[in-house]
Steps between C-alpha positions, in 0.01 A plus 500: 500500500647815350481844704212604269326156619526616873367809479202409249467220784483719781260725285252217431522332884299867531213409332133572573463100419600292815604169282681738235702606804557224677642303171717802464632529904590044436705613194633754673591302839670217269726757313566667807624190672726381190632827513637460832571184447715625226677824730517199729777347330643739409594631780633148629711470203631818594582448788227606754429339776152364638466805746517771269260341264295462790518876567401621163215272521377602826484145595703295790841353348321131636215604262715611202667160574248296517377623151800483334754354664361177531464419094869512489511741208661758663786364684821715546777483753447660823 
């Protein structure tokens, strides 16, 4: 989902019809969790470590960890 995709999104999870909305705030939610997904690793493969992550998600590092961690995708030396 481009930029352009995100805002028309966001635009039609506005909409006077509730089911119009809601199918837009799902897409939304799904491309809004592969993107951070996605900033996920790569912060990992940068180098970051679970408890800044968890900081710029304004979630506990246990949490972050939990979600993440625990697939094994974003391993790094710490």
């Amino acid at each position: 989902m481009e930029a352009d995709r995100i805002t028309r999104g966001a635009r039609a999870a506005d909409a006077a019809d509730p089911i119009r909305s809601l199918t837009a705030i799902a897409e939304l939610r799904r491309e809004t969790a592969r993107l951070e997904t996605v900033a996920v690793g790569r912060g990992r493969t940068r180098g970051d470590v679970w408890t800044q992550i968890a900081a710029a998600l304004v979630i506990s590092e246990q949490a972050t960890h939990e979600k993440y961690g625990g697939r094994g995708l974003f391993r790094t030396q710490e």
